[in-house]
mmCIF file of the N, C-alpha and C atoms, coordinates in Angstrom:
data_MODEL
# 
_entry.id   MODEL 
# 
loop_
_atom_site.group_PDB 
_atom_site.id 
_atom_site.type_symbol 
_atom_site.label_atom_id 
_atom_site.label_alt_id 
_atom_site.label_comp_id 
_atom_site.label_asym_id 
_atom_site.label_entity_id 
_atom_site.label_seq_id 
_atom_site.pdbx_PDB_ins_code 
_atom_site.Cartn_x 
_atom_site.Cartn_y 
_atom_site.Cartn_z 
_atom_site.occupancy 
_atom_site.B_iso_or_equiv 
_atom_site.pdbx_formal_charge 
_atom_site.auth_seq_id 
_atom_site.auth_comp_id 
_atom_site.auth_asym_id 
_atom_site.auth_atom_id 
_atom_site.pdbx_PDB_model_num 
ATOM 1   N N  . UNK A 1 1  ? 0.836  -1.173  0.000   1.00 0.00 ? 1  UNK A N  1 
ATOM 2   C CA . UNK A 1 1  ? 0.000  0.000   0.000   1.00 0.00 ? 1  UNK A CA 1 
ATOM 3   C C  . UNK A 1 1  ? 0.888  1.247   0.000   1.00 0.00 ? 1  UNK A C  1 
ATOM 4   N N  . UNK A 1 2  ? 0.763  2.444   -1.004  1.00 0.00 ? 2  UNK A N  1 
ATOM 5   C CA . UNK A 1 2  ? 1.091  3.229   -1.122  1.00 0.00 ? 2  UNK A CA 1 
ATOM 6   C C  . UNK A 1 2  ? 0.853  4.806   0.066   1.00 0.00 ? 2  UNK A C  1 
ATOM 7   N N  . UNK A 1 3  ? 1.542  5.090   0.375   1.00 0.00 ? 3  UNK A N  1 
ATOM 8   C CA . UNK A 1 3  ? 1.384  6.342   1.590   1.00 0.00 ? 3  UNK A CA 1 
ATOM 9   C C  . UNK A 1 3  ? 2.101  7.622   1.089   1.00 0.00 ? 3  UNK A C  1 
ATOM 10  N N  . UNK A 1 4  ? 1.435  8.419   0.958   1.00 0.00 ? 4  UNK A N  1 
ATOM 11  C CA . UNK A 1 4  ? 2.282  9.880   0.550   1.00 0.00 ? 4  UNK A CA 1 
ATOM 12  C C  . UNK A 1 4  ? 2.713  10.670  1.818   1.00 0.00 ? 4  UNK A C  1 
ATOM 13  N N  . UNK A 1 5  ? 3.906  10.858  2.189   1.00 0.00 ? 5  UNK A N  1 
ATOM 14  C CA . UNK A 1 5  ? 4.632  11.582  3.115   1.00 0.00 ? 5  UNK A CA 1 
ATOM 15  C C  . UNK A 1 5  ? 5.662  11.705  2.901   1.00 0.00 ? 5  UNK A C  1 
ATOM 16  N N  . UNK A 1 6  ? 6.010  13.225  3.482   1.00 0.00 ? 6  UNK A N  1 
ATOM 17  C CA . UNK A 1 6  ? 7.382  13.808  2.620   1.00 0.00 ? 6  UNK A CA 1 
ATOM 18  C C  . UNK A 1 6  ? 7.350  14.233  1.294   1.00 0.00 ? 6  UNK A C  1 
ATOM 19  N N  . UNK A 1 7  ? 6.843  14.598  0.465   1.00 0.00 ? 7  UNK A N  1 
ATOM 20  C CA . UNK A 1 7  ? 6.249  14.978  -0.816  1.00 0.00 ? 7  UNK A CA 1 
ATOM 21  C C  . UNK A 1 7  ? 6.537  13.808  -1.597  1.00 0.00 ? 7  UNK A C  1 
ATOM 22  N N  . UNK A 1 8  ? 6.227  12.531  -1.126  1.00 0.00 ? 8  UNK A N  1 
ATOM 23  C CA . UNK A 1 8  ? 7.061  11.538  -1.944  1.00 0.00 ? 8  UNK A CA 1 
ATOM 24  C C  . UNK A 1 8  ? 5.683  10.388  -1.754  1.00 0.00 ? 8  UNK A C  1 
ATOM 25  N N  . UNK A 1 9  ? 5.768  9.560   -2.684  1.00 0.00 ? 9  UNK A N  1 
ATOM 26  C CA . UNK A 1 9  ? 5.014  8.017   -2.236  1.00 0.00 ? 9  UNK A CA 1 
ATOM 27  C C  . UNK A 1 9  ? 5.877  6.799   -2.064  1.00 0.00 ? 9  UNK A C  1 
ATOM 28  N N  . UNK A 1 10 ? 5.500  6.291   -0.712  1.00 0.00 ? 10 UNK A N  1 
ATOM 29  C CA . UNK A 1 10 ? 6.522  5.563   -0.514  1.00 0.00 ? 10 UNK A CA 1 
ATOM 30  C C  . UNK A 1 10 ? 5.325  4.208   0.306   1.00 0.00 ? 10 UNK A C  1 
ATOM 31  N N  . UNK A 1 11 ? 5.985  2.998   -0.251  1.00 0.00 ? 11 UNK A N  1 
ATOM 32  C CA . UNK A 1 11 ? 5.723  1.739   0.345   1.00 0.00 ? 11 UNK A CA 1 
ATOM 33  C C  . UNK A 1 11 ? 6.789  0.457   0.413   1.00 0.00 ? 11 UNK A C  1 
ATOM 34  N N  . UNK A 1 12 ? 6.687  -0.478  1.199   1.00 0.00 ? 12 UNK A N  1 
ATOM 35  C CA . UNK A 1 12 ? 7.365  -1.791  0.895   1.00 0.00 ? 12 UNK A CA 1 
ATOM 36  C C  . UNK A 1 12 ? 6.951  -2.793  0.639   1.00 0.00 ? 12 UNK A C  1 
ATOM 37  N N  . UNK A 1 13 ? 7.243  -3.769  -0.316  1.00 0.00 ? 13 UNK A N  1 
ATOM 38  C CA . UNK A 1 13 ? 7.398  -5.092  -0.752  1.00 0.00 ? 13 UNK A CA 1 
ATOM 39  C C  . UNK A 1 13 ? 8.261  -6.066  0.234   1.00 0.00 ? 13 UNK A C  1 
ATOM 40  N N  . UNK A 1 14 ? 7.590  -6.774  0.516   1.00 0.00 ? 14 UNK A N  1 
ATOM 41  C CA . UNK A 1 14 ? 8.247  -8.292  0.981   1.00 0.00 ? 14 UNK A CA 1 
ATOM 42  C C  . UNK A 1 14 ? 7.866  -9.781  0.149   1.00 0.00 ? 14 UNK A C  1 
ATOM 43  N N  . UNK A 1 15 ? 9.127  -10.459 0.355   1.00 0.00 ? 15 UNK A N  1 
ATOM 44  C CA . UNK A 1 15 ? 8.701  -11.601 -0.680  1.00 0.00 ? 15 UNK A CA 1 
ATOM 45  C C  . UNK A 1 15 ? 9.367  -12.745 0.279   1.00 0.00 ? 15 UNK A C  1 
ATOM 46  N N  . UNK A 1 16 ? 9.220  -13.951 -0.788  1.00 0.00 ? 16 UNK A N  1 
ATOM 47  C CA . UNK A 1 16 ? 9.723  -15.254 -0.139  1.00 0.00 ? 16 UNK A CA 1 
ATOM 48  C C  . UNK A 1 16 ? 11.095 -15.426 0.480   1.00 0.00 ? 16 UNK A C  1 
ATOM 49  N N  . UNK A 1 17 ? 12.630 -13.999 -0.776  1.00 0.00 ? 17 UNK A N  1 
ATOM 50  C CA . UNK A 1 17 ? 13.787 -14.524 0.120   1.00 0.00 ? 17 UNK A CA 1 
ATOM 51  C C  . UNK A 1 17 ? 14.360 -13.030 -0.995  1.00 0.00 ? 17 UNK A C  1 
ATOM 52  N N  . UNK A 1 18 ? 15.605 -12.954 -1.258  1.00 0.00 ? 18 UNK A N  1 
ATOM 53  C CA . UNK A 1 18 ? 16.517 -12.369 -1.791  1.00 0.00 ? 18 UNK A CA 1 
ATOM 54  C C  . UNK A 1 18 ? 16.080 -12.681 -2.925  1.00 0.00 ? 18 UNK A C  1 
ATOM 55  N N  . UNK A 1 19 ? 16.576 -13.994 -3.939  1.00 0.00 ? 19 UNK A N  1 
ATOM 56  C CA . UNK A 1 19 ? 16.413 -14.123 -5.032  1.00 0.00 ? 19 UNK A CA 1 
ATOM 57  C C  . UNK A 1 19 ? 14.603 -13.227 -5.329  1.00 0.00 ? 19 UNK A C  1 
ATOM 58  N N  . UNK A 1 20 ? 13.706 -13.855 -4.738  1.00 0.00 ? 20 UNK A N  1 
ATOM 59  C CA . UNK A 1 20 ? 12.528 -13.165 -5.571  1.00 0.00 ? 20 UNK A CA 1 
ATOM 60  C C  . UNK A 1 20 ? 12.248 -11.447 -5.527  1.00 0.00 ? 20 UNK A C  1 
ATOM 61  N N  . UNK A 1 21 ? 12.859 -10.922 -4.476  1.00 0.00 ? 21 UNK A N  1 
ATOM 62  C CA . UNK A 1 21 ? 12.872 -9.475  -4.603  1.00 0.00 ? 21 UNK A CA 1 
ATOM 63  C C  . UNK A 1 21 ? 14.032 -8.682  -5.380  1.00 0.00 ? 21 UNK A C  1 
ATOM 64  N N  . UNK A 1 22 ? 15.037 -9.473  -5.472  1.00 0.00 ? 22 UNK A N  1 
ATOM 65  C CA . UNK A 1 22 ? 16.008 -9.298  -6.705  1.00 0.00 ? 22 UNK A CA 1 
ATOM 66  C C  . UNK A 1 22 ? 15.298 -9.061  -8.259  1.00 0.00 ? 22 UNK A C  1 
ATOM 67  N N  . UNK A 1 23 ? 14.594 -10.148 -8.459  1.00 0.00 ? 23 UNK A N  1 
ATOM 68  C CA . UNK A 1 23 ? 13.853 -10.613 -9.876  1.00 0.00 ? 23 UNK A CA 1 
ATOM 69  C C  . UNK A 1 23 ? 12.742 -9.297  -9.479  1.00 0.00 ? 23 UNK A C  1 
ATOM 70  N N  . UNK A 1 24 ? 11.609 -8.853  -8.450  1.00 0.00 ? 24 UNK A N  1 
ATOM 71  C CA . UNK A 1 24 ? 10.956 -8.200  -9.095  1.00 0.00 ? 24 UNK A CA 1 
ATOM 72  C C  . UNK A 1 24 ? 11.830 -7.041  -9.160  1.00 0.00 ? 24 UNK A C  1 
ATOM 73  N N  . UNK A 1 25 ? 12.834 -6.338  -8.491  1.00 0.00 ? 25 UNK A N  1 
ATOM 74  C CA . UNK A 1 25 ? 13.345 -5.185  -8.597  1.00 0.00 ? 25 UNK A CA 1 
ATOM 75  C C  . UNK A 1 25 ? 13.936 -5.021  -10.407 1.00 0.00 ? 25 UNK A C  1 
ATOM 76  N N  . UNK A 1 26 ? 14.263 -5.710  -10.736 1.00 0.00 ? 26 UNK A N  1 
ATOM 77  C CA . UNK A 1 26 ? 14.587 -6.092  -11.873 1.00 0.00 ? 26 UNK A CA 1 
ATOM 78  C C  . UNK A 1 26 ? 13.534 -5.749  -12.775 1.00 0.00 ? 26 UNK A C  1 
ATOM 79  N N  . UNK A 1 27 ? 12.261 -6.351  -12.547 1.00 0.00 ? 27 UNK A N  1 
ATOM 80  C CA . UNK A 1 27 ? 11.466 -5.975  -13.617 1.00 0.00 ? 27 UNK A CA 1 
ATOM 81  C C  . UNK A 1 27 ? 10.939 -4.693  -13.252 1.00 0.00 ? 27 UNK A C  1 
ATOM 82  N N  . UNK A 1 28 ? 11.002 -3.814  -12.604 1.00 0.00 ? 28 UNK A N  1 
ATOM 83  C CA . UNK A 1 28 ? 10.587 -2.959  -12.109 1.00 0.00 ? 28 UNK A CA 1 
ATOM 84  C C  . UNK A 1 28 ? 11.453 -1.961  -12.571 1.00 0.00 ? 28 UNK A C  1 
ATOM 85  N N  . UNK A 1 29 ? 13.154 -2.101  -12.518 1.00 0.00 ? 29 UNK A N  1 
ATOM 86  C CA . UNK A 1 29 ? 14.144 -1.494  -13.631 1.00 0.00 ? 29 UNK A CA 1 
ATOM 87  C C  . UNK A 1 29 ? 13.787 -1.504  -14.919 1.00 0.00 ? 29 UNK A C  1 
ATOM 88  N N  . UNK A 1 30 ? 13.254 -2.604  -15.418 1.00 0.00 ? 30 UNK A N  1 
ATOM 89  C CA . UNK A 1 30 ? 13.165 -2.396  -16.883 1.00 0.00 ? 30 UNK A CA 1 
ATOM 90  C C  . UNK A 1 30 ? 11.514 -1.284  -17.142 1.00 0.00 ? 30 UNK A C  1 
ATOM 91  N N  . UNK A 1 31 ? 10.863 -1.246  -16.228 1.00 0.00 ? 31 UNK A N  1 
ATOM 92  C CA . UNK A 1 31 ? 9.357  -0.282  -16.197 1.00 0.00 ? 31 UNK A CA 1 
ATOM 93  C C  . UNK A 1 31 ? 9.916  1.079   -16.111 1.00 0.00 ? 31 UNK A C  1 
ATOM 94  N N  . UNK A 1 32 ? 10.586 1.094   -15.307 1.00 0.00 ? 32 UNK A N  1 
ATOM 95  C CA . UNK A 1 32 ? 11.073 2.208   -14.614 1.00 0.00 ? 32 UNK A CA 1 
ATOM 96  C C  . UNK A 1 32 ? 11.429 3.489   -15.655 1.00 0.00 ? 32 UNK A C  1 
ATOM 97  N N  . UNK A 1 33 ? 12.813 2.370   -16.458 1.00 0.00 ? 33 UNK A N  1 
ATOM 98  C CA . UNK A 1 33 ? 13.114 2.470   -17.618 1.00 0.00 ? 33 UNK A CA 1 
ATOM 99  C C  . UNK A 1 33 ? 12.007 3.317   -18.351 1.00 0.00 ? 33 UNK A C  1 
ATOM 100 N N  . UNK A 1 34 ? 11.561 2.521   -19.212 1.00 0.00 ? 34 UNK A N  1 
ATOM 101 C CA . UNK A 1 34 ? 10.809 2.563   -20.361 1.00 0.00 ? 34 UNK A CA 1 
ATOM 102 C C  . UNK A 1 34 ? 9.916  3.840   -19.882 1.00 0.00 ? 34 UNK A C  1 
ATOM 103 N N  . UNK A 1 35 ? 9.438  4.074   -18.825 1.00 0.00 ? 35 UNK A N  1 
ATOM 104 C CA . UNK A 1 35 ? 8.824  5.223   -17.915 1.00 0.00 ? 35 UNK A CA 1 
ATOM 105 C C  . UNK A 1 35 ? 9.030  6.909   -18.284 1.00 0.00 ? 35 UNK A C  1 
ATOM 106 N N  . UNK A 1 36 ? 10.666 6.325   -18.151 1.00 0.00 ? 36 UNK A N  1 
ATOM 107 C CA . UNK A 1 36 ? 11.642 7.497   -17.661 1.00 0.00 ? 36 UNK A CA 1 
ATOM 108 C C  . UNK A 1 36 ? 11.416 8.059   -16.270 1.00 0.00 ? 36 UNK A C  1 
ATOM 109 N N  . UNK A 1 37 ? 11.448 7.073   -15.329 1.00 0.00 ? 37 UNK A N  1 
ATOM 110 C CA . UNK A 1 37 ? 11.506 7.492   -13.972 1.00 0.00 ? 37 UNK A CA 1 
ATOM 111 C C  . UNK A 1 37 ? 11.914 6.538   -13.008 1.00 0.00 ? 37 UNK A C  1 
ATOM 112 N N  . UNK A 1 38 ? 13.072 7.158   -12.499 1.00 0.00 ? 38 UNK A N  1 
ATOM 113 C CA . UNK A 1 38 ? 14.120 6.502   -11.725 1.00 0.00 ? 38 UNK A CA 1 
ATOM 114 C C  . UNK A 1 38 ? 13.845 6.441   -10.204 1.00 0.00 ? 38 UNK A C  1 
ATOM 115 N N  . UNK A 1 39 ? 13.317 5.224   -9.594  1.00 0.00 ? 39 UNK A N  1 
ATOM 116 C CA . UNK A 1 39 ? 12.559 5.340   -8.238  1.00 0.00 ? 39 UNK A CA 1 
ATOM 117 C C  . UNK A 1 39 ? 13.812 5.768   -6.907  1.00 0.00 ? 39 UNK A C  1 
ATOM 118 N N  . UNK A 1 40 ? 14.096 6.251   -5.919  1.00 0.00 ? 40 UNK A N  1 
ATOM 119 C CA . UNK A 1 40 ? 14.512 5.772   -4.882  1.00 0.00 ? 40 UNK A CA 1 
ATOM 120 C C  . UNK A 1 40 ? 14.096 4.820   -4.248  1.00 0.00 ? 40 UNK A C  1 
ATOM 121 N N  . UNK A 1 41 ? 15.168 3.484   -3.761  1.00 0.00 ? 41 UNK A N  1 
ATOM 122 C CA . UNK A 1 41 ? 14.797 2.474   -3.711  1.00 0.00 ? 41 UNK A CA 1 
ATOM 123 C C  . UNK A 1 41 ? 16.049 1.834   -2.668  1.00 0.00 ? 41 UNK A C  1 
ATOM 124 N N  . UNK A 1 42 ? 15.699 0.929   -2.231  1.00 0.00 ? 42 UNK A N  1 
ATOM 125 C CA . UNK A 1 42 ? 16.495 0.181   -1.570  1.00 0.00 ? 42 UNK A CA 1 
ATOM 126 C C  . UNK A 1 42 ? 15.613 -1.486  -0.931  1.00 0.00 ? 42 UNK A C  1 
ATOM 127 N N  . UNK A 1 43 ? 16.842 -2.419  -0.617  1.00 0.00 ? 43 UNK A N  1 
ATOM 128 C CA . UNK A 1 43 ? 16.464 -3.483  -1.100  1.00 0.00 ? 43 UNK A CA 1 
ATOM 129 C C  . UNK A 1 43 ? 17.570 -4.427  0.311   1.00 0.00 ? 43 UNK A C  1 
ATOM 130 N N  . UNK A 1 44 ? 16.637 -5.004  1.033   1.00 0.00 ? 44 UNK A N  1 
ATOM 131 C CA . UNK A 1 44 ? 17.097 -5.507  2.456   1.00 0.00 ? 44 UNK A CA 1 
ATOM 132 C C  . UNK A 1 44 ? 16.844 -6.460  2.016   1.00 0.00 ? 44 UNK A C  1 
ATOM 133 N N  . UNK A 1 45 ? 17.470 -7.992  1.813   1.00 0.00 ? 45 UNK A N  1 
ATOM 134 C CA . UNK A 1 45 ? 17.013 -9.577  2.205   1.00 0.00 ? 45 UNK A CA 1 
ATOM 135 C C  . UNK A 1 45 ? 15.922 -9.573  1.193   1.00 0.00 ? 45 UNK A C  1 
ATOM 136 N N  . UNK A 1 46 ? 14.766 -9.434  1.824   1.00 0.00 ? 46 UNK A N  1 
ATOM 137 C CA . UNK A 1 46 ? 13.225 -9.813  1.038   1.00 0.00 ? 46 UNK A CA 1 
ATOM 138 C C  . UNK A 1 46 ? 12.766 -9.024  0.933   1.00 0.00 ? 46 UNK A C  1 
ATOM 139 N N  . UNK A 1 47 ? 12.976 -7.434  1.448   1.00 0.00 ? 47 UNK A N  1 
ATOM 140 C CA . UNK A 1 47 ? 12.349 -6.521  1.509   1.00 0.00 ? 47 UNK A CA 1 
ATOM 141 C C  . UNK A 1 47 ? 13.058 -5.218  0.566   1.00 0.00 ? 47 UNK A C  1 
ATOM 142 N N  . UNK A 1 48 ? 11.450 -5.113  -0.159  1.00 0.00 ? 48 UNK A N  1 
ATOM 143 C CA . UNK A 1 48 ? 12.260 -3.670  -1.506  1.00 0.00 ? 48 UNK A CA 1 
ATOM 144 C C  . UNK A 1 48 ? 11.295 -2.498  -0.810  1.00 0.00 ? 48 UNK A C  1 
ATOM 145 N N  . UNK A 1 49 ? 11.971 -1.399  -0.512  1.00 0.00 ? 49 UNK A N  1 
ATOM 146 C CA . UNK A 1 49 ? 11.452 0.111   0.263   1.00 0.00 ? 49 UNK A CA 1 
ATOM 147 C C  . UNK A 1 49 ? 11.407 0.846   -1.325  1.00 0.00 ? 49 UNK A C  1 
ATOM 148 N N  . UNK A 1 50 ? 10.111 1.833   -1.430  1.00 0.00 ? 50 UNK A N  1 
ATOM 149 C CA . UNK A 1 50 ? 10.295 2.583   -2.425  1.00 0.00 ? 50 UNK A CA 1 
ATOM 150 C C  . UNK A 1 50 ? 9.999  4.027   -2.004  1.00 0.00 ? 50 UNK A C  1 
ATOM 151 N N  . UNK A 1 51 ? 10.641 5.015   -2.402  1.00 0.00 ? 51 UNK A N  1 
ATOM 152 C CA . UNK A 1 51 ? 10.159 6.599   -2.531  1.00 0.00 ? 51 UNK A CA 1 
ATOM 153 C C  . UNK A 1 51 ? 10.069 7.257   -3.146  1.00 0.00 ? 51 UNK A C  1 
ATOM 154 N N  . UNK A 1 52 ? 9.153  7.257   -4.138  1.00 0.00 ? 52 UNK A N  1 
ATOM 155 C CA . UNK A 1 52 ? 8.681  8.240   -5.415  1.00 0.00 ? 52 UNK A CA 1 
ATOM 156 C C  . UNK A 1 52 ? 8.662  9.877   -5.427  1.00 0.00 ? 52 UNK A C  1 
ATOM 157 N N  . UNK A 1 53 ? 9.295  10.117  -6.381  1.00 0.00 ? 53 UNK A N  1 
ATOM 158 C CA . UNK A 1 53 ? 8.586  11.744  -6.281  1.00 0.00 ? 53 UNK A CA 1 
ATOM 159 C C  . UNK A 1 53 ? 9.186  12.570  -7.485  1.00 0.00 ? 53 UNK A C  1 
ATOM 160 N N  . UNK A 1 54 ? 9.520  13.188  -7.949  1.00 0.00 ? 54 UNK A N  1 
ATOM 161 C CA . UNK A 1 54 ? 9.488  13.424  -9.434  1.00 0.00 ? 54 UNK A CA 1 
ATOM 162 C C  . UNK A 1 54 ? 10.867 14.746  -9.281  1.00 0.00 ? 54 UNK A C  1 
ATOM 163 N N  . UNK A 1 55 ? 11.697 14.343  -9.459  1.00 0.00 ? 55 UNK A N  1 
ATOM 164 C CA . UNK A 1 55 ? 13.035 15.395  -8.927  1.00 0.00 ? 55 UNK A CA 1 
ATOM 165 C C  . UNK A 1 55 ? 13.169 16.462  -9.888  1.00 0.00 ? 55 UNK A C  1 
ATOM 166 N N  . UNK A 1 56 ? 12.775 16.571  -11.283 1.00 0.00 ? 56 UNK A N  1 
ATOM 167 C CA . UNK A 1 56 ? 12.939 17.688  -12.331 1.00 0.00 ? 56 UNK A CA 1 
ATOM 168 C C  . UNK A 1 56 ? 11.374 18.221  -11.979 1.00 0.00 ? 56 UNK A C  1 
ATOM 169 N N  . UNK A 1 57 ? 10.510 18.114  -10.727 1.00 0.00 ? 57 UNK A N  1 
ATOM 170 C CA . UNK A 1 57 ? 9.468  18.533  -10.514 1.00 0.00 ? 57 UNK A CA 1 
ATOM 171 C C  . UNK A 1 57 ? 9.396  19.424  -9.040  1.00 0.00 ? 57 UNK A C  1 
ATOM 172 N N  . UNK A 1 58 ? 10.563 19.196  -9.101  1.00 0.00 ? 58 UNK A N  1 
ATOM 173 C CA . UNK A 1 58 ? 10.878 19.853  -7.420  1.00 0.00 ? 58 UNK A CA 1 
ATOM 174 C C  . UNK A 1 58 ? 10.310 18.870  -6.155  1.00 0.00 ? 58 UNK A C  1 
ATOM 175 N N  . UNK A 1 59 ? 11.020 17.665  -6.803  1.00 0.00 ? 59 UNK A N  1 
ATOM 176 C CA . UNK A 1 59 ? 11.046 16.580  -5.448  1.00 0.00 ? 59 UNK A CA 1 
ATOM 177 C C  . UNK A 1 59 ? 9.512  16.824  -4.842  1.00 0.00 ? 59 UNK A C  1 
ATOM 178 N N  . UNK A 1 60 ? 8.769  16.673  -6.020  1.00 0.00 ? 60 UNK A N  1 
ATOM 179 C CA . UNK A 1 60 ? 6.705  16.304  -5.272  1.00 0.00 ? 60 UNK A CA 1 
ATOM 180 C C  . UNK A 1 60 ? 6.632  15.033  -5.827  1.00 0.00 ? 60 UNK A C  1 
ATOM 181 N N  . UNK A 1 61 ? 5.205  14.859  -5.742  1.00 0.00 ? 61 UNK A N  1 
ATOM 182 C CA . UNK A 1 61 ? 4.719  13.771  -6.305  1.00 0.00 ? 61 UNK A CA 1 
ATOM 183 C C  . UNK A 1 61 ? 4.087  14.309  -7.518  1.00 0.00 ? 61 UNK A C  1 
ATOM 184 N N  . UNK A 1 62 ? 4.052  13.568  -8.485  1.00 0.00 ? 62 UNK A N  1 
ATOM 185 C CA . UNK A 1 62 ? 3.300  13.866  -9.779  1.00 0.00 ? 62 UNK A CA 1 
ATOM 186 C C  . UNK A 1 62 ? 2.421  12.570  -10.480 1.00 0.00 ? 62 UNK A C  1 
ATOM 187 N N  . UNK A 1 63 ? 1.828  12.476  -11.648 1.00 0.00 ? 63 UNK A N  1 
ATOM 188 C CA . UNK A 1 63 ? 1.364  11.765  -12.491 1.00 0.00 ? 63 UNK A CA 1 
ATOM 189 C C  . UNK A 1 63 ? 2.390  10.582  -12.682 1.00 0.00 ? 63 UNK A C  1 
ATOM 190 N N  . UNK A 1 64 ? 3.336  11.360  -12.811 1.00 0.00 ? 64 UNK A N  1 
ATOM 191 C CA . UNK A 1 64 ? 4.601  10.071  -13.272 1.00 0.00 ? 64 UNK A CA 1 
ATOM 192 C C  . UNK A 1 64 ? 5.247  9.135   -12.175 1.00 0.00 ? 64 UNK A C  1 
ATOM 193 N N  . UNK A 1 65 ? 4.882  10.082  -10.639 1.00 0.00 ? 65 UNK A N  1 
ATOM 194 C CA . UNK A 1 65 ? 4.921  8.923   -9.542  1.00 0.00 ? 65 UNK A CA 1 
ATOM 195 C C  . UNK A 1 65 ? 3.639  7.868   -9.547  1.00 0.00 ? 65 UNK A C  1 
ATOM 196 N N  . UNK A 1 66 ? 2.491  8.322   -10.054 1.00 0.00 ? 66 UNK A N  1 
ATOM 197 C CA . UNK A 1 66 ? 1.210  7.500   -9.556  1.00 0.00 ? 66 UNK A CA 1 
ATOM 198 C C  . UNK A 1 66 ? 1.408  6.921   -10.608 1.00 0.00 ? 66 UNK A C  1 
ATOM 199 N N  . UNK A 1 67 ? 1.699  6.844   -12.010 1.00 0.00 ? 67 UNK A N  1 
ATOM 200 C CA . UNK A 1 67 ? 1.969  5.794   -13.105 1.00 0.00 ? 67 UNK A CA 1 
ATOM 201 C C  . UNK A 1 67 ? 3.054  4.579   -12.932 1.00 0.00 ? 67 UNK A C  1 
ATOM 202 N N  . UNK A 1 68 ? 4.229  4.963   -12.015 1.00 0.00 ? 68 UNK A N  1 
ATOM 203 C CA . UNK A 1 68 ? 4.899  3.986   -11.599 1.00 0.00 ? 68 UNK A CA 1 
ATOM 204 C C  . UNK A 1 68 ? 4.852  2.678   -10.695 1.00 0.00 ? 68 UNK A C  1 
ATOM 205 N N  . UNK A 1 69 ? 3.728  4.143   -9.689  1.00 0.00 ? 69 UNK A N  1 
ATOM 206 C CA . UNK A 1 69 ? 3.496  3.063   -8.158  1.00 0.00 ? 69 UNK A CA 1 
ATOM 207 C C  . UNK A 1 69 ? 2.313  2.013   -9.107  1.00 0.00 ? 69 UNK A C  1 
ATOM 208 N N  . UNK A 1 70 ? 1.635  2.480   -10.025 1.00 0.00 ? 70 UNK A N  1 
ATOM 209 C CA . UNK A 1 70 ? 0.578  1.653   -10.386 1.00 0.00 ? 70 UNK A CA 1 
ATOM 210 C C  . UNK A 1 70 ? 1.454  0.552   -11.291 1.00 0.00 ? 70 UNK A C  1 
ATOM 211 N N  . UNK A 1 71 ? 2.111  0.388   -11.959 1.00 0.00 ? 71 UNK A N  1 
ATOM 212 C CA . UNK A 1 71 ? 2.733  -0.333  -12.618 1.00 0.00 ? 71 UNK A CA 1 
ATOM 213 C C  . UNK A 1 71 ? 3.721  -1.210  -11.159 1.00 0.00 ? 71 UNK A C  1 
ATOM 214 N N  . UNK A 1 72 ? 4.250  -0.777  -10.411 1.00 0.00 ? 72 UNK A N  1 
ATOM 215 C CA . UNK A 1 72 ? 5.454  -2.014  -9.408  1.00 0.00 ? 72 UNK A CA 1 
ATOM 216 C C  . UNK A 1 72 ? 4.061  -2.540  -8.993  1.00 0.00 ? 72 UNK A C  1 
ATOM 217 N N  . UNK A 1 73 ? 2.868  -1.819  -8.328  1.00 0.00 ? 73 UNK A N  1 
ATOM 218 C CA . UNK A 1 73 ? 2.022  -2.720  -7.927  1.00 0.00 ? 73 UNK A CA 1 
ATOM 219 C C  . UNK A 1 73 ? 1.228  -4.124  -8.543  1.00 0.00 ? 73 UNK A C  1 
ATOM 220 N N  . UNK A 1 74 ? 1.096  -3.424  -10.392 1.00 0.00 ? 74 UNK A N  1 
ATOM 221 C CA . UNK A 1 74 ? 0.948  -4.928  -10.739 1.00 0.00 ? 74 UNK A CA 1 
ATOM 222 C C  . UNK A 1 74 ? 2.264  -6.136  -11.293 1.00 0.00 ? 74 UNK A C  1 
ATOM 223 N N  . UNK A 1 75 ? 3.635  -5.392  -11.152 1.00 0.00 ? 75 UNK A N  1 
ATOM 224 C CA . UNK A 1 75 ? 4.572  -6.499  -10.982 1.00 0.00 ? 75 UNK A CA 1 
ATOM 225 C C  . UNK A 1 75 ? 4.519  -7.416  -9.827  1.00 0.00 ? 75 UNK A C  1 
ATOM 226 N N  . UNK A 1 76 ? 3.820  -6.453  -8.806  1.00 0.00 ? 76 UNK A N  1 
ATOM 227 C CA . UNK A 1 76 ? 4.032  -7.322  -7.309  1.00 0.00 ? 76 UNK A CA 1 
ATOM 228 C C  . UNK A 1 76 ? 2.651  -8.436  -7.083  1.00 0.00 ? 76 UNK A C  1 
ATOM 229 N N  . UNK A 1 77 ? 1.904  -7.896  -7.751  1.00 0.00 ? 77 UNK A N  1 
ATOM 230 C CA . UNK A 1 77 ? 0.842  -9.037  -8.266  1.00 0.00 ? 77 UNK A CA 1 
ATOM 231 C C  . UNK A 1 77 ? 1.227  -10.614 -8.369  1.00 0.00 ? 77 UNK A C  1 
ATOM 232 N N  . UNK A 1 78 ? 2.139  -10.358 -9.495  1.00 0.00 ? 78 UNK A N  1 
ATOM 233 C CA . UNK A 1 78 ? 2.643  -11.654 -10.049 1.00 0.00 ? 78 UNK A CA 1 
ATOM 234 C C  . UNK A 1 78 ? 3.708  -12.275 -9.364  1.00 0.00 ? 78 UNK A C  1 
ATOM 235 N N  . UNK A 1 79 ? 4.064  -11.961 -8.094  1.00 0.00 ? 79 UNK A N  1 
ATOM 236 C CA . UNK A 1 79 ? 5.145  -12.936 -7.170  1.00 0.00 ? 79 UNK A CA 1 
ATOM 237 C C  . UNK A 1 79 ? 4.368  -13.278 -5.602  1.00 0.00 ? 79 UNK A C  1 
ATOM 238 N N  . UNK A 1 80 ? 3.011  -13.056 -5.321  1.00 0.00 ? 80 UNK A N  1 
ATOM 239 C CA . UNK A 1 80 ? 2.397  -13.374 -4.511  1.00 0.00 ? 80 UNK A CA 1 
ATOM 240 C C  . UNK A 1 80 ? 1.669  -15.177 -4.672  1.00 0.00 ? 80 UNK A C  1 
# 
């Protein structure tokens, strides 16, 4: 679940171990990509932390954060 604080949207992912939060961070690079928007992110064991917010926008949230969070959310779909 997504939470806006700090002018940013930020939530975490947990999965089965390393390898599967490796693989979705991964596909989530290649979205990210294709996006053109580069998340702050970090990545513990099983657990991927995200903080969105749009830095050529003056570090808010924008359209292009809520298009992202909506896209990792349905990558994270597919490893549950």
């Amino acid at each position: 679940m997504w939470t806006e604080k700090d002018n940013s949207l930020q939530a975490s992912f947990k999965f089965k171990d390393f390898t599967q939060a490796f693989a979705f961070m991964t596909e989530v690079a290649f979205k990210a990509e294709k996006l053109n928007h580069h998340p702050d992110w970090s990545n513990v064991y099983n657990t991927v932390n995200f903080k969105l917010s749009t830095h050529d926008a003056g570090n808010t949230v924008t359209d292009k954060d809520q298009k992202l969070a909506k896209a990792i959310d349905g990558i994270a779909e597919r490893y549950k």
